[in-house]
C-alpha positions in Angstrom: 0.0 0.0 0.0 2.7 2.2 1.1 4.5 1.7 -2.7 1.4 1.9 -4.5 0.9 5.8 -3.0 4.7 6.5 -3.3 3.9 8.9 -6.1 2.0 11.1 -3.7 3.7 12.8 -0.5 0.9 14.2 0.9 -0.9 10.6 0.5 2.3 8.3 2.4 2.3 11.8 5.2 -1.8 10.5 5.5 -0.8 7.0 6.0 1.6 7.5 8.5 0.0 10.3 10.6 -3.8 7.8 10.5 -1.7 5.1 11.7 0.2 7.1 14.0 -3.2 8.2 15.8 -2.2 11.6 15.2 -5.6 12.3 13.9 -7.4 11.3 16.5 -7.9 15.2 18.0 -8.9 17.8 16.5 -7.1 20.5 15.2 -8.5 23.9 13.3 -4.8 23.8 10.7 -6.1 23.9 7.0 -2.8 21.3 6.8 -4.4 18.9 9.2 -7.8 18.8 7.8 -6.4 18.2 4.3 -4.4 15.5 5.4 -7.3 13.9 7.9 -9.3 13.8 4.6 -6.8 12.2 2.3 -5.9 9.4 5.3 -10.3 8.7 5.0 -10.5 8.6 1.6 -7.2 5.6 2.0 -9.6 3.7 4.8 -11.5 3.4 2.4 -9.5 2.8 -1.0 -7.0 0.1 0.9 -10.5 -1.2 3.1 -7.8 -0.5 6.3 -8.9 -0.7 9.7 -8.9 1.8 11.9 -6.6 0.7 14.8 -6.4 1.9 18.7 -2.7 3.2 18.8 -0.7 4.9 22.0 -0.7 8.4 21.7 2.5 9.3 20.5 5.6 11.5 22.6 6.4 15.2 22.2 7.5 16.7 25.0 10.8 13.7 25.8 11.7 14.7 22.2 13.5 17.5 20.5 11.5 19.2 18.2 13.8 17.9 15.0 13.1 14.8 16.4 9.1 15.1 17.0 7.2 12.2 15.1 5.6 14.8 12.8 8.4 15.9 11.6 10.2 12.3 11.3 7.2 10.7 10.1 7.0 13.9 6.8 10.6 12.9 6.4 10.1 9.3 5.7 7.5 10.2 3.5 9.8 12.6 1.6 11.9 9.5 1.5 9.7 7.3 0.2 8.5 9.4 -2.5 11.8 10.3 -3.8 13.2 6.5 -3.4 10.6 4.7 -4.4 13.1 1.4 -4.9 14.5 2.6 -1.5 15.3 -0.8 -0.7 17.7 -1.5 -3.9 19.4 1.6 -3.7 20.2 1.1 -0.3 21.9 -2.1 -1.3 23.8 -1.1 -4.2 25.0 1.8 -2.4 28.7 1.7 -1.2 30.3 4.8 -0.1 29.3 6.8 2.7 28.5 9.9 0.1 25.9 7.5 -1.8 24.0 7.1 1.5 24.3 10.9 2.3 22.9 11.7 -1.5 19.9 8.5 -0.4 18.9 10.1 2.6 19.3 13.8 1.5 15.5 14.6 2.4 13.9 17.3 4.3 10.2 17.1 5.8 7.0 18.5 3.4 7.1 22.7 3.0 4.3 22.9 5.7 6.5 22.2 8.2 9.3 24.4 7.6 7.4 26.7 10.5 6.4 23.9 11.9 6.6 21.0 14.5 3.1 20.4 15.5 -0.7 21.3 14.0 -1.8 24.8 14.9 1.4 26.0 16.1 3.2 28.1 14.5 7.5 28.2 14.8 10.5 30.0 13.6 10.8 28.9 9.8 13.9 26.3 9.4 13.9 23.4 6.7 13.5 20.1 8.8 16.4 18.1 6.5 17.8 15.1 7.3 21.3 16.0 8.9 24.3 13.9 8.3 25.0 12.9 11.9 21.6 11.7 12.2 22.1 9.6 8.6 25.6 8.5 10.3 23.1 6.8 13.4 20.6 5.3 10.8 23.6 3.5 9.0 25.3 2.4 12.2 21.7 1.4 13.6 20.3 0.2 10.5 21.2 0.2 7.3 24.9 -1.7 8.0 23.0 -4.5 9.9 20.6 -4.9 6.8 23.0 -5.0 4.4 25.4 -7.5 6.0 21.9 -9.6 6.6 20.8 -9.6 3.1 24.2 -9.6 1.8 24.2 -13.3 3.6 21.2 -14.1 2.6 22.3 -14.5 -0.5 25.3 -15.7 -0.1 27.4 -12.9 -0.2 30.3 -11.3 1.9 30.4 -7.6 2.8 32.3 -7.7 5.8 35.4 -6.2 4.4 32.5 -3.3 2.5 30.9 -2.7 5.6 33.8 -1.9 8.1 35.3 0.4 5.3 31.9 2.1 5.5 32.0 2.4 9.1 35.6 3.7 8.8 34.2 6.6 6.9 31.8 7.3 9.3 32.4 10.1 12.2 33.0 7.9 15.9 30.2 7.9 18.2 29.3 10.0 21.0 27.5 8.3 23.9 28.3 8.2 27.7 30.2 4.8 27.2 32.7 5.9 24.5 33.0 9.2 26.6 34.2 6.6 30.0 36.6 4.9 27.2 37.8 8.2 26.1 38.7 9.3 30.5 40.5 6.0 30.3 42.7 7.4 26.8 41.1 5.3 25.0 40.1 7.5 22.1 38.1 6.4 19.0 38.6 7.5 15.5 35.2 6.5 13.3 32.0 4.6 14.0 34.1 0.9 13.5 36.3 1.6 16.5 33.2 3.0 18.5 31.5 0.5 17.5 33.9 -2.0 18.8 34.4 -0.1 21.8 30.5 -1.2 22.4 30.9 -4.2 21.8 33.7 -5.1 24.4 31.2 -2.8 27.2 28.7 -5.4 26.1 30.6 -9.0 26.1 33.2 -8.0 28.6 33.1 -5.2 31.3 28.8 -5.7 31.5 30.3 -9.6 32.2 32.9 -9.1 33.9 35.0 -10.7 31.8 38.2 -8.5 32.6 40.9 -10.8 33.0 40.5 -12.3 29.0 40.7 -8.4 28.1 43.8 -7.0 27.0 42.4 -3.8 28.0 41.2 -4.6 31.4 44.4 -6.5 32.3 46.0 -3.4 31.6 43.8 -1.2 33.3 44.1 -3.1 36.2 47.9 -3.2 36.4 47.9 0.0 36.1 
């Protein structure tokens, strides 16, 4: 359903806002009504149920990272990649991702981040260290999956990708960092998460060359 309105933003913004529940109020936004009445008019044309959802956060968020503005921004995605998928696994280089993902949310909410309320204007773009978490997260994970899948290896792809890509900044690689332990790209933070996970969470200190020197020091 989703590809078969990909050739109409306002349409795939419908979608995800009815599913979100974000429709469920009422607001007086000409934006909001317009979109309320496409999301009917897709009840109707898909025969989708109308489902009870959670009401969604705000106020634990940023505003870039408000689900209204996230959800318009995977719309803008959708409709400008409709073979998302595919060009995600083609893709290589960090710069291909960055020219993938190199979407901003629909013109309404430039001054924007919720119905009825207006805010200063700023385009709501994807940036790049929020790309750089979708590839770590996501993308790098599904391509080493598919890429196994069918019977391929992009091991040696993938950490040359995550080479490329700007390290990590988290409470846990900051603790690595008081210890001088200082990563240069998302595959040494990365690994650096890794060991927190298998060895200092488990204790596992004295078969770490890191801990064993930690401790003798």
């Amino acid at each position: 359903k989703i590809r078969k309105e990909s050739f109409d933003v306002q349409n795939l913004e419908a979608m995800f806002y009815g599913r979100a529940g974000l429709f469920m109020k009422e607001c007086e936004d000409f934006y909001f009504k317009e979109l309320k009445e496409h999301w009917e008019y897709l009840l109707q044309k898909h025969d989708l149920k109308k489902v009870y959802v959670e009401p969604m956060e705000f106020f634990k968020h940023r505003p870039d990272n408000f689900p209204t503005i996230r959800l318009s921004q995977l719309a803008n995605l959708y409709h400008s990649r409709q073979n998302l998928f595919s060009d995600m696994m083609k893709a290589e280089t960090l710069l291909e991702f960055y020219d993938i993902f190199n979407i901003a949310a629909s013109d309404y909410w430039d001054d924007h981040y919720q119905f009825d309320k207006r805010s200063p204007k700023k385009k709501k773009k994807l940036t790049n260290s929020f790309i750089d978490l979708l590839l770590i997260n996501t993308v790098v994970p599904l391509k080493f999956a598919y890429a196994g899948s069918q019977g391929n290896d992009v091991s040696e792809q993938m950490i040359l990708l995550l080479a490329d890509i700007p390290a990590e900044k988290n409470s846990i690689i900051d603790k690595f960092h008081s210890f001088g332990i200082t990563a240069k790209n998302a595959y040494e933070t990365q690994s650096l998460l890794q060991l927190k996970n298998e060895y200092c969470n488990k204790k596992r200190c004295l078969e770490c060359a890191i801990g064993l020197e930690l401790m003798k020091s």
